[in-house]
Structures are given as C-alpha cells and as structure tokens.
DSSP file (Angstrom, degrees, kcal/mol; ACC not computed):
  #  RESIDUE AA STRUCTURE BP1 BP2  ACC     N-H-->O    O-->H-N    N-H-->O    O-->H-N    TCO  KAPPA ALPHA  PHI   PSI    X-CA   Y-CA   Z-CA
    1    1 A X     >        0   0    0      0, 0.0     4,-0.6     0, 0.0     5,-0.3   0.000 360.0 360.0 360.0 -47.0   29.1   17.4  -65.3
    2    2 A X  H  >  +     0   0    0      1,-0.3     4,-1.6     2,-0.2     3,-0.1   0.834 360.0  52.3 -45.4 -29.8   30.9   14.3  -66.8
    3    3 A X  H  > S+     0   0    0      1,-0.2     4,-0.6     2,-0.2    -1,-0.3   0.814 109.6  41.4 -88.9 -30.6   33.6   16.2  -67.5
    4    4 A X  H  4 S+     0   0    0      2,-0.2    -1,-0.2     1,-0.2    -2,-0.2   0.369 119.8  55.8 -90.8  10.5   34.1   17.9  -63.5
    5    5 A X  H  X S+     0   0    0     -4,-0.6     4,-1.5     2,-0.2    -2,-0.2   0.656 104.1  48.0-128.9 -60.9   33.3   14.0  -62.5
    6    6 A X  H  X S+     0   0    0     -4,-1.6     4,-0.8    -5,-0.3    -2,-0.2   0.583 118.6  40.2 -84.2  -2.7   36.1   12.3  -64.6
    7    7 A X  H  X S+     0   0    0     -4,-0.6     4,-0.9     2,-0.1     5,-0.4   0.727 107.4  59.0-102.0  -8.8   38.8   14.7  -63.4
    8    8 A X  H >> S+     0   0    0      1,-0.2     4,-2.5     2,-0.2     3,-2.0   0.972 111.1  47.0 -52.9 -56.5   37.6   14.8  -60.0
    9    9 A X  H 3X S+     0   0    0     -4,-1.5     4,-3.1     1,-0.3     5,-0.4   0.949 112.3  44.5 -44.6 -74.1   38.2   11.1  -60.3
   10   10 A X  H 3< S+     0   0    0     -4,-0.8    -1,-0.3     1,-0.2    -2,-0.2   0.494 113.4  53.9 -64.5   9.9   41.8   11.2  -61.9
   11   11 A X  H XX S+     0   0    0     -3,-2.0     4,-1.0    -4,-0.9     3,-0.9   0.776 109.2  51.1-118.3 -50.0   42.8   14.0  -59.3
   12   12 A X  H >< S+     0   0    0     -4,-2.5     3,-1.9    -5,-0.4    -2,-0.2   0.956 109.5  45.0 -36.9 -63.4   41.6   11.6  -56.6
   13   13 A X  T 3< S+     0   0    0     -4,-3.1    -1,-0.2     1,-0.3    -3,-0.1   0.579 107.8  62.0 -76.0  10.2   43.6    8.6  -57.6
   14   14 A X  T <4 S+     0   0    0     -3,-0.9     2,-0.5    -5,-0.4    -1,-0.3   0.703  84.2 108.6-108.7 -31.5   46.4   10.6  -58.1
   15   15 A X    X<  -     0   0    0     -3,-1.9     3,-2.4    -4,-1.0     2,-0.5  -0.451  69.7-136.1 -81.3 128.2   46.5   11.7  -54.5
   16   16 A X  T 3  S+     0   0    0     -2,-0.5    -1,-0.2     1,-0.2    -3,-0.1   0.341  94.9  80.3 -50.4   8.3   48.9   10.7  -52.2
   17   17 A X  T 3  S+     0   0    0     -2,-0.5    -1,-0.2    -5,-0.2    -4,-0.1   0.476 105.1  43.8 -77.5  -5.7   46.1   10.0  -49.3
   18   18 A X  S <  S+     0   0    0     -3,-2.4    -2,-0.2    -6,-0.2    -1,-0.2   0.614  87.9 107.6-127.9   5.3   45.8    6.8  -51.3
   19   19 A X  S    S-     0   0    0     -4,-0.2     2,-0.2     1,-0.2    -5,-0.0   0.114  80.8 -78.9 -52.4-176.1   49.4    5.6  -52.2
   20   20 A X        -     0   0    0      1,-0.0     2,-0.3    27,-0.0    -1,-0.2  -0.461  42.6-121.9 -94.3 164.6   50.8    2.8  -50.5
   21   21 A X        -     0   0    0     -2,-0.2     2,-0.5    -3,-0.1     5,-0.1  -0.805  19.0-129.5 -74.5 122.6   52.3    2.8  -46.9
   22   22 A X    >   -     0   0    0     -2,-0.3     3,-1.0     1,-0.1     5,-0.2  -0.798  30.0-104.4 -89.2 140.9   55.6    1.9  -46.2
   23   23 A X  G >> S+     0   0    0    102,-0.7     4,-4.5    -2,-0.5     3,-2.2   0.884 117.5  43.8 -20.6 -55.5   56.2   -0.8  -43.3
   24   24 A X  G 34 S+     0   0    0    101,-0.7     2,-0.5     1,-0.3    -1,-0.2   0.997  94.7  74.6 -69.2 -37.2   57.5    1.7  -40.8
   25   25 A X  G <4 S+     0   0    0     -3,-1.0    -1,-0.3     1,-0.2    -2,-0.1   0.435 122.6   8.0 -37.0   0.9   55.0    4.4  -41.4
   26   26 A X  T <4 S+     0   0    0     -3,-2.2    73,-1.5    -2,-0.5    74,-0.5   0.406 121.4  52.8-158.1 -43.1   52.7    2.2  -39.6
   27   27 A X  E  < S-A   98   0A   0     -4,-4.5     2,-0.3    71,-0.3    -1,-0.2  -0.610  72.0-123.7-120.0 169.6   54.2   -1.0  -37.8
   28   28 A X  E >   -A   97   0A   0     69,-1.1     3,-1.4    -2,-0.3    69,-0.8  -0.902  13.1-157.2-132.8 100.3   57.5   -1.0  -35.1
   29   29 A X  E 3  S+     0   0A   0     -2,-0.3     3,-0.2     1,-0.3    -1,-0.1   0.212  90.4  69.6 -73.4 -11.3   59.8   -3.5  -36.9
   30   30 A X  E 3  S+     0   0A   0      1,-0.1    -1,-0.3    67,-0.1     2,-0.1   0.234  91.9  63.2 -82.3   5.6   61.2   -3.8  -33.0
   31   31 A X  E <   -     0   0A   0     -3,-1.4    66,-1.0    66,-0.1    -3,-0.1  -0.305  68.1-178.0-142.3  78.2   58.0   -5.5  -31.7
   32   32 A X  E     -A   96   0A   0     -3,-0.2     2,-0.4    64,-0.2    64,-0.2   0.159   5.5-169.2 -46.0 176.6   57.3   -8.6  -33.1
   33   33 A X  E     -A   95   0A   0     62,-0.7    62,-1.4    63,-0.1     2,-0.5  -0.893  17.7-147.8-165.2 146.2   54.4  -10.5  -32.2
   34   34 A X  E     -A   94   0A   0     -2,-0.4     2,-0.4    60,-0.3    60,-0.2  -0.876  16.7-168.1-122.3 105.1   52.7  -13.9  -32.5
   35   35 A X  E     -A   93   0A   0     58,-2.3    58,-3.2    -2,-0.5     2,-0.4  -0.812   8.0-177.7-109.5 128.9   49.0  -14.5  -32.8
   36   36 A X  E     +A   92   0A   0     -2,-0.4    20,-0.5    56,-0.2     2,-0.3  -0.931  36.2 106.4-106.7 106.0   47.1  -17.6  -32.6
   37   37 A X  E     -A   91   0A   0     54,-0.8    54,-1.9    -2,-0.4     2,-0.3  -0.973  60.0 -68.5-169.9 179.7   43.9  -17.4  -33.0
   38   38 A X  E     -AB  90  54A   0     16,-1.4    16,-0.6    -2,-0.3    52,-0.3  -0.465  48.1-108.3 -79.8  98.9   40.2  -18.0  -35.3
   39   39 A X  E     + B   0  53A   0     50,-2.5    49,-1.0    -2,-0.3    14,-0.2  -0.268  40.6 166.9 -32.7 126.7   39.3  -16.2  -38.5
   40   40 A X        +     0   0    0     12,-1.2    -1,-0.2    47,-0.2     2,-0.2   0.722  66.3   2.5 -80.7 -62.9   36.4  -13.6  -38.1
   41   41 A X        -     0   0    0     11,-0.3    11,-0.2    45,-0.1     2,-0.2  -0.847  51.6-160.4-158.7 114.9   36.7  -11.8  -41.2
   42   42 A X        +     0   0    0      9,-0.2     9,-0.2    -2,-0.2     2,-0.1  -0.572   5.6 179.3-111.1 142.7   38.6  -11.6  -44.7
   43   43 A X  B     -C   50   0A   0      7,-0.9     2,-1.5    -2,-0.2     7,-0.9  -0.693  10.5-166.5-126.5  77.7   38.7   -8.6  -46.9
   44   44 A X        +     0   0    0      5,-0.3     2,-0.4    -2,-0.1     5,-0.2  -0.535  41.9 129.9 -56.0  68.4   41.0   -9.6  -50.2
   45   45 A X        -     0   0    0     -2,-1.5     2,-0.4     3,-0.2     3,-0.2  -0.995  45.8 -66.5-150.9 162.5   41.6   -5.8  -51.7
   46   46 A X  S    S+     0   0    0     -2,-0.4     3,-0.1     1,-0.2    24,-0.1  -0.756 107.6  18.5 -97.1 125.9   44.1   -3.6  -52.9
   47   47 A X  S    S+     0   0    0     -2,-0.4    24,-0.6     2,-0.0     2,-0.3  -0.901 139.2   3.2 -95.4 -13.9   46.5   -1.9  -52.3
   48   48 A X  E     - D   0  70A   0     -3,-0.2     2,-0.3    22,-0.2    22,-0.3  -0.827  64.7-128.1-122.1 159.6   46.4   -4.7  -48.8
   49   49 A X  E     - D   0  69A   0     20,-1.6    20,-5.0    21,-0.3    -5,-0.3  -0.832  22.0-154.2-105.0 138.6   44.0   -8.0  -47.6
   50   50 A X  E     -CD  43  68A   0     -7,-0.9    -7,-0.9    -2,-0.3     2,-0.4  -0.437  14.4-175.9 -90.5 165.4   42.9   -7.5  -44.5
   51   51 A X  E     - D   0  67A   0     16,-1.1    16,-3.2    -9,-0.2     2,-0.4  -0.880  18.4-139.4-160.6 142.9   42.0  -11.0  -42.3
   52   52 A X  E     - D   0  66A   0     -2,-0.4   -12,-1.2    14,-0.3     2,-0.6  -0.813  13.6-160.8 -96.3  73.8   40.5  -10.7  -38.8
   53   53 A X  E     -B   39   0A   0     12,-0.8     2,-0.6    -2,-0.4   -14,-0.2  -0.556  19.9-158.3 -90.4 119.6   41.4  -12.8  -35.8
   54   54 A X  E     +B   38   0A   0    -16,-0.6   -16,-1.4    -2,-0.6     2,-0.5  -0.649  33.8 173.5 -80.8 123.4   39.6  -13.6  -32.4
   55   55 A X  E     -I   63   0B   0      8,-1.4     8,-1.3    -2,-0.6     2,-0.5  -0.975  22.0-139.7-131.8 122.0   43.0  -14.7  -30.4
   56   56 A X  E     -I   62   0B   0     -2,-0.5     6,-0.2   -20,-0.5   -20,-0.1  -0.856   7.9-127.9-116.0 165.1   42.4  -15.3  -26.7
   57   57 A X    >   -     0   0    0      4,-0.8     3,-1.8    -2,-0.5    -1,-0.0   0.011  35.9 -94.1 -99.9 162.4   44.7  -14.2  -23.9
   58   58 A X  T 3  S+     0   0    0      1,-0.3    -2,-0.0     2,-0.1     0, 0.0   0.653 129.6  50.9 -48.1 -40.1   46.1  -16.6  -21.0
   59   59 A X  T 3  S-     0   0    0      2,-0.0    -1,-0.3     0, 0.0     3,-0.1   0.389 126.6-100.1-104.3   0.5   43.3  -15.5  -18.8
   60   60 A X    <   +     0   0    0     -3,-1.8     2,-0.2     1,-0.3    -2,-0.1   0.651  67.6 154.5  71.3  36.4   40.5  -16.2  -21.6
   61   61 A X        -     0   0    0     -6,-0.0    -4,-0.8     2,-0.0    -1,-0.3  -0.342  36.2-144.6 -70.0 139.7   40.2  -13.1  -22.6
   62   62 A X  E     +I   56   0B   0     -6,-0.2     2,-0.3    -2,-0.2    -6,-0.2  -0.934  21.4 178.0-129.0 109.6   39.0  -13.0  -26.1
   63   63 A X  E     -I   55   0B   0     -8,-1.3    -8,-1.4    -2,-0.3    -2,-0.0  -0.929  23.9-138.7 -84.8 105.3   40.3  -10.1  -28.6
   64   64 A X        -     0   0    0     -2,-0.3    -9,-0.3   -10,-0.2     2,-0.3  -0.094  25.2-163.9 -67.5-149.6   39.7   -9.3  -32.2
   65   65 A X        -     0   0    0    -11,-0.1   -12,-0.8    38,-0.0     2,-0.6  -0.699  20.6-133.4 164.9 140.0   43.0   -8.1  -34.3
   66   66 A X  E     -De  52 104A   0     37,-1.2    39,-2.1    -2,-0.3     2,-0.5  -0.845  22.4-165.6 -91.9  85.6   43.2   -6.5  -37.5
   67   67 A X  E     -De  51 105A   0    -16,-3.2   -16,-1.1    -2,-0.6     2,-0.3  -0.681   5.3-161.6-102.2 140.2   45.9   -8.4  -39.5
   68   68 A X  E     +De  50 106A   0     37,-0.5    39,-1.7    -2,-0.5     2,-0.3  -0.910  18.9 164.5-109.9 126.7   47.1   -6.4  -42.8
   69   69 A X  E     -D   49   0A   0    -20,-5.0   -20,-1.6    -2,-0.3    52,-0.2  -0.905  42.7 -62.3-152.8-155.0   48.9   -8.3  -45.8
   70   70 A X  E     -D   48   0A   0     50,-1.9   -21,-0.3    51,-0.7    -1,-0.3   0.164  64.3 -78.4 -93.7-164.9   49.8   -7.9  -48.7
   71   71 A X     >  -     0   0    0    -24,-0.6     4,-1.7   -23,-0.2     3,-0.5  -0.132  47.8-112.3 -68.4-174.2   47.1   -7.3  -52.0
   72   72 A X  H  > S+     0   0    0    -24,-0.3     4,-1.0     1,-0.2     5,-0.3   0.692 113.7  57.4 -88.0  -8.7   45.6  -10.5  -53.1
   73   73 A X  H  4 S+     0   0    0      2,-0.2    -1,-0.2     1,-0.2    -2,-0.1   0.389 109.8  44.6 -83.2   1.1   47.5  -10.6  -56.7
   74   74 A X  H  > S+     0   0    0     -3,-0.5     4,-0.9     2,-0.1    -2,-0.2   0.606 117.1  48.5-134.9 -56.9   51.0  -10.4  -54.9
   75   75 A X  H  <>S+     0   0    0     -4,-1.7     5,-1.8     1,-0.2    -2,-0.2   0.777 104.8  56.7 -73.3  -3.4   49.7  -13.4  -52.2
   76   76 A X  T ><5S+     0   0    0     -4,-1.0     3,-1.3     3,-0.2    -1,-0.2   0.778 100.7  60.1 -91.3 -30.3   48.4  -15.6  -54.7
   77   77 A X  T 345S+     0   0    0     -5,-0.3    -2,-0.2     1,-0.2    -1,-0.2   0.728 100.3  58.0 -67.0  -3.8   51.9  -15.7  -56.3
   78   78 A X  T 3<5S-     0   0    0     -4,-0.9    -1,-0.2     2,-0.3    41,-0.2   0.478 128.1 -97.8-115.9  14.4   53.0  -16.9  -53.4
   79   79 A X  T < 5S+     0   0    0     -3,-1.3     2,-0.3     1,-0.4    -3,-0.2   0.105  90.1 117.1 124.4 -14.1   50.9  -19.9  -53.3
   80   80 A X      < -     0   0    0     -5,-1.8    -1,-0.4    39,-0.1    -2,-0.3  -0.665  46.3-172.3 -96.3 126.8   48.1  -18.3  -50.8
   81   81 A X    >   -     0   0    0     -2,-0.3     3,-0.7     1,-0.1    -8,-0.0  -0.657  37.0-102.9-121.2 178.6   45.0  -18.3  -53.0
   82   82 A X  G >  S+     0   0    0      1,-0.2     3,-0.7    -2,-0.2    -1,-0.1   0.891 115.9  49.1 -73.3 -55.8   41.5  -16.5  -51.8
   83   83 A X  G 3  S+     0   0    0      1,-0.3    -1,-0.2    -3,-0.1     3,-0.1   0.039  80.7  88.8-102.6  33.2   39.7  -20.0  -50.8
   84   84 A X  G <  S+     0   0    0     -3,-0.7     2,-0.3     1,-0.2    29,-0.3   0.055  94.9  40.7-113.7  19.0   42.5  -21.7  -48.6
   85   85 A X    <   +     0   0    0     -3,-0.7     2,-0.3    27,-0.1    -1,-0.2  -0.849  66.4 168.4-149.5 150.3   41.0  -19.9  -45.4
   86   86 A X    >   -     0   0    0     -2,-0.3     3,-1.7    -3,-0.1   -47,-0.1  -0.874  51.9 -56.7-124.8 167.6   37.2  -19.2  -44.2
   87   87 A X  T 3  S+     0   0    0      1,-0.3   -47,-0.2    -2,-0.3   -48,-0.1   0.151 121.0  33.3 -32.7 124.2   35.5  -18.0  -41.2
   88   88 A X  T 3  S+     0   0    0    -49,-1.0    -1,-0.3     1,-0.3   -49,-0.1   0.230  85.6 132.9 101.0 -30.3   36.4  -20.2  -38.4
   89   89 A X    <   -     0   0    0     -3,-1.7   -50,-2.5   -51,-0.2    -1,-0.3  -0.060  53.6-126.5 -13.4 134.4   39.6  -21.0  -39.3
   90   90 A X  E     -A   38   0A   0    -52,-0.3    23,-0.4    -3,-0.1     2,-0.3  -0.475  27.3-176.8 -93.3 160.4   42.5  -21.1  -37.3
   91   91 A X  E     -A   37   0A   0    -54,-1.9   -54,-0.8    -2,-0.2     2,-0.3  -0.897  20.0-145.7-148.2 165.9   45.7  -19.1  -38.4
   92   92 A X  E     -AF  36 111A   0     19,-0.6    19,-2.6    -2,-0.3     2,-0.3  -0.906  30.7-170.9-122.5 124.7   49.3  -18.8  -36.9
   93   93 A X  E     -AF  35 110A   0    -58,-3.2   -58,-2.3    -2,-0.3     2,-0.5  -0.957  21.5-174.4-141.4 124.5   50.4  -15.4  -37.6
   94   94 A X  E     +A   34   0A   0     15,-2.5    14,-0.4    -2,-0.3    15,-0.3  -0.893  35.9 120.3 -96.8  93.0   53.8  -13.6  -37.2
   95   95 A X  E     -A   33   0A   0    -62,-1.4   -62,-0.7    -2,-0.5     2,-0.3   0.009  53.8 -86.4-162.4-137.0   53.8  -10.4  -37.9
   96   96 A X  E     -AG  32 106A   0     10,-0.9    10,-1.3   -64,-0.2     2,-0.4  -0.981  35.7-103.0-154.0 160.2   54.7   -6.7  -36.0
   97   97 A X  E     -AG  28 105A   0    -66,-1.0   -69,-1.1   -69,-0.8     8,-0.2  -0.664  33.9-110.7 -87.6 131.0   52.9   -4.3  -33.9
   98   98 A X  E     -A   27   0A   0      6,-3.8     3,-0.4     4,-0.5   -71,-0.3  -0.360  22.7-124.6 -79.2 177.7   51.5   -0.9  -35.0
   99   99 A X  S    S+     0   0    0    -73,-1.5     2,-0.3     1,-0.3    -1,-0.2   0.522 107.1  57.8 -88.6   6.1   53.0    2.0  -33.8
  100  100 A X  S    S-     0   0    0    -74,-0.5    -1,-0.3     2,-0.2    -2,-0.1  -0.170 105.9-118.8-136.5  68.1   49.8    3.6  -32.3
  101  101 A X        +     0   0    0     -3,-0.4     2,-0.3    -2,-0.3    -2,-0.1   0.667  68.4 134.7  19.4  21.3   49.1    0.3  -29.8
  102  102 A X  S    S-     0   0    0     -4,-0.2     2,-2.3     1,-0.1    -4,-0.5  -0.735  77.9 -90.2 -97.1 171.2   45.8   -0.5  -31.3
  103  103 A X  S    S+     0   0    0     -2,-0.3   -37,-1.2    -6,-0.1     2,-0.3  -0.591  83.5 128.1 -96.9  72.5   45.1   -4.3  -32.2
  104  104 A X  E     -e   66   0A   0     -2,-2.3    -6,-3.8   -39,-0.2     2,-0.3  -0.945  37.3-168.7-144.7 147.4   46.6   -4.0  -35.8
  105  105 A X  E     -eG  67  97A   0    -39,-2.1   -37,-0.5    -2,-0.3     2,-0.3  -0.790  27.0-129.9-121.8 153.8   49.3   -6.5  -37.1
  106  106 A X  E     -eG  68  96A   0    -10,-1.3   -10,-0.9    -2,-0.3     2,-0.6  -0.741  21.3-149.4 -41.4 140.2   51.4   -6.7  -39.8
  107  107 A X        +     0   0    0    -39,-1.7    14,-0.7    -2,-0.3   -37,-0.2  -0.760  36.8 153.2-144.0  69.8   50.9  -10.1  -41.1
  108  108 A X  S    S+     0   0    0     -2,-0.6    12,-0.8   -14,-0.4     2,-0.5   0.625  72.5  27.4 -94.1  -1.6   54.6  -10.8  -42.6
  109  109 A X  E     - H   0 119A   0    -15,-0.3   -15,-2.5    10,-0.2     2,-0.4  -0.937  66.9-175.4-155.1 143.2   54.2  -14.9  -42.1
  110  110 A X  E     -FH  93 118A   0      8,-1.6     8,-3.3    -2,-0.5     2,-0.4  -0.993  15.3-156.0-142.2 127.5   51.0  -17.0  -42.1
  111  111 A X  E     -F   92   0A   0    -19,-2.6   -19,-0.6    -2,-0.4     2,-0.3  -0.823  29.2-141.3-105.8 138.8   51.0  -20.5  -41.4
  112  112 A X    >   -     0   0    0     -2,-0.4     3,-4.4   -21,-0.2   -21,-0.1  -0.740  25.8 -91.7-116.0 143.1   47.8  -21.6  -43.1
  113  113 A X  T 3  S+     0   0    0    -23,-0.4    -1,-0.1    -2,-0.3   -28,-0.1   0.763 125.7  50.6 -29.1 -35.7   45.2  -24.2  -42.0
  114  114 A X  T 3  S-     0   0    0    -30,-0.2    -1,-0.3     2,-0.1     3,-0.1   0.652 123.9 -91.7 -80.3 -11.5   47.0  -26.7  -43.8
  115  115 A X  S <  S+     0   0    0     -3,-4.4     2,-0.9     1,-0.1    -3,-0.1  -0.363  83.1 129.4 118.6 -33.2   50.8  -26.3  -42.4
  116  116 A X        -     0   0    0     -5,-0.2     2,-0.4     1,-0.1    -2,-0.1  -0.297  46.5-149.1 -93.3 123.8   51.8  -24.2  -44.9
  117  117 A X        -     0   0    0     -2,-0.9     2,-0.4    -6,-0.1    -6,-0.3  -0.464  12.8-176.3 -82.0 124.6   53.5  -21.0  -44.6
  118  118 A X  E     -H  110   0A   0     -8,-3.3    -8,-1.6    -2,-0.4     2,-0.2  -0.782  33.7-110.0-126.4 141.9   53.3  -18.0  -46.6
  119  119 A X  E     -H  109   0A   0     -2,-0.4   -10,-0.2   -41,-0.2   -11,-0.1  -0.350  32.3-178.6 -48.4 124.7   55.0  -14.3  -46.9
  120  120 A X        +     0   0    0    -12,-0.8   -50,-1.9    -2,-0.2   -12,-0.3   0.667  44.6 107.6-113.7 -42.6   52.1  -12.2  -45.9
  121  121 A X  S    S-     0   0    0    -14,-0.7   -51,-0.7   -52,-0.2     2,-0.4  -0.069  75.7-107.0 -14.4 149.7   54.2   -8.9  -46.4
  122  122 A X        -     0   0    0    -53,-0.2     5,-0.4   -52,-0.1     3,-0.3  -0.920  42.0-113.8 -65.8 107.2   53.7   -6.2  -49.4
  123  123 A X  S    S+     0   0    0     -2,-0.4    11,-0.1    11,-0.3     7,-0.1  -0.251  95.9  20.8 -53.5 133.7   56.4   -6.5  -51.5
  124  124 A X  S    S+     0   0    0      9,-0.2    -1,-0.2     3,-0.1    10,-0.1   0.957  87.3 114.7  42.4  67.2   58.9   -3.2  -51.4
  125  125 A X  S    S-     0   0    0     -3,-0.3  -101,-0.7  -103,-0.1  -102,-0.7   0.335  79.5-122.0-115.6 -29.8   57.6   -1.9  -48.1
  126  126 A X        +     0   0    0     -4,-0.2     3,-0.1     1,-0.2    -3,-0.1   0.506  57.6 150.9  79.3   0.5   60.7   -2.3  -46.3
  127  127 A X    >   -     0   0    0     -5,-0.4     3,-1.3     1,-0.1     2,-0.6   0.163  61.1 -79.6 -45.4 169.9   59.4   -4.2  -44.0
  128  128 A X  T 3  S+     0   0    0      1,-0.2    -1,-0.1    -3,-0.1     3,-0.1  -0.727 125.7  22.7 -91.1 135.5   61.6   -6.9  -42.1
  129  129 A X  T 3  S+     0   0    0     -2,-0.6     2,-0.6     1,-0.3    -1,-0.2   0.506  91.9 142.1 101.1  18.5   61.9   -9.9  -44.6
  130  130 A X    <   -     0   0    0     -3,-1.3    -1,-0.3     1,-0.1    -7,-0.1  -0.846  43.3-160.8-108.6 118.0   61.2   -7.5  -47.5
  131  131 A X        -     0   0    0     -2,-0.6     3,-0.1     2,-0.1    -1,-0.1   0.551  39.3-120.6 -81.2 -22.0   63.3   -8.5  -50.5
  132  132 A X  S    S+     0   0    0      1,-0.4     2,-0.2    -5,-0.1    -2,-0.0   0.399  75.7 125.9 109.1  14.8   62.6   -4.7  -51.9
  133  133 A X        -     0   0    0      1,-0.2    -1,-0.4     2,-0.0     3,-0.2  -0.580  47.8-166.0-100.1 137.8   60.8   -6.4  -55.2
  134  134 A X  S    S+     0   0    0     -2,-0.2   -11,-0.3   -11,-0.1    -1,-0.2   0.709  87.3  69.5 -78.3 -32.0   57.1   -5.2  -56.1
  135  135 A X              0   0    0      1,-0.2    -1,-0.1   -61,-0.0    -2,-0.0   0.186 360.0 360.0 -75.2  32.5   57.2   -8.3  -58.4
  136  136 A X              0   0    0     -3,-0.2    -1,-0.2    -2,-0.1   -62,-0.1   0.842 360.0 360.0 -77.7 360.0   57.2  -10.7  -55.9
C-alpha cells in the first residue's frame, strides 16, 4: 500500500494539471485594470499568493476580487515580505483582467500600505512587464 501511495504521489506532481500557467493562458494582456480597494483575505502559496480585495464601484457597490501574484519566495525577493499587509488594509493594484470575465486579476504592481510598490507578477510568465527570469 506504501508503495501504490508513493507513486500515486510522484505521478501526481508530475502532472501537468499542476504546472504553472503562463500569463495569457489566463489573463488578456489588452485589458488592464486598476483596483482600489481593502484586504479581505491573503493566501501566500505556491506556485501563486492569492490576496483578496473588497473594491467599491462609483455607485457604492461593493465587490470582492481575486488578485493572483506571484509565489511568496519570488515576492519576498522583491522586498514584499508576508507581514507588510493584513486584513483591512488598503492596496492599489494594477494588474489585468481574466479572460473568462470573472472578478480575477493579475496583480503585476502593488502599491503597498506604506507607498511602496512592488512587481506582483510570476517571473517567466510572459506576462506584460515580465523580464522572462524565474530568478527574479
């Protein structure tokens, strides 16, 4: 049983239903977008961090949004560490739309509670602003 258990395992990670995404496979690199809005909820795991924003509309409309960026080992090398946002937070976020209209972002720049702005992108994705480097 150990044995049908540990390849079930390596035959799983091995399958392409869990590789990474590339940018277009997912987002429309023709439809930018800009969200203002509160932190809900943070997820920090790989192969992406997820972050969550309630961003309301002109009419006071209140929306969540699903922001996708990159793992947490690739954003802390760019200065964004786990505990510089929590719940309640505000974010500025720049990012792209996905291609199947639901209220999911790309998150390729975040301006962070403090002023500062960081690449929110997955390095070699092909996204726009993607330098084509895994290491970033």
């Amino acid at each position: 049983m150990r044995v049908y258990l540990a390849v079930l395992l390596v035959c799983m990670s091995a399958s392409p239903t869990w590789a990474h995404h590339s940018f277009a496979a997912e987002f429309d690199g023709a439809k930018p977008v800009r969200l203002i809005g509160t932190i809900t909820r943070i997820e920090w795991t790989n192969p992406h961090s997820y972050f969550y924003l309630d961003v309301t509309d002109s009419k006071g409309k209140v929306t969540n949004w699903a922001c996708e960026s990159g793992n947490p080992g690739a954003l802390s090398r760019r200065g964004w560490k786990k505990g510089d946002i929590k719940y309640g937070d505000k974010l500025i976020v720049d990012g792209y739309l996905a291609k199947d209209g639901s209220k999911f972002i790309d998150a390729r720049r975040v301006t962070l509670p403090d002023g500062r702005v960081v690449y929110g992108g997955s390095a070699g994705d092909g996204g726009p602003g993607d330098t084509g480097s895994n290491s970033k």
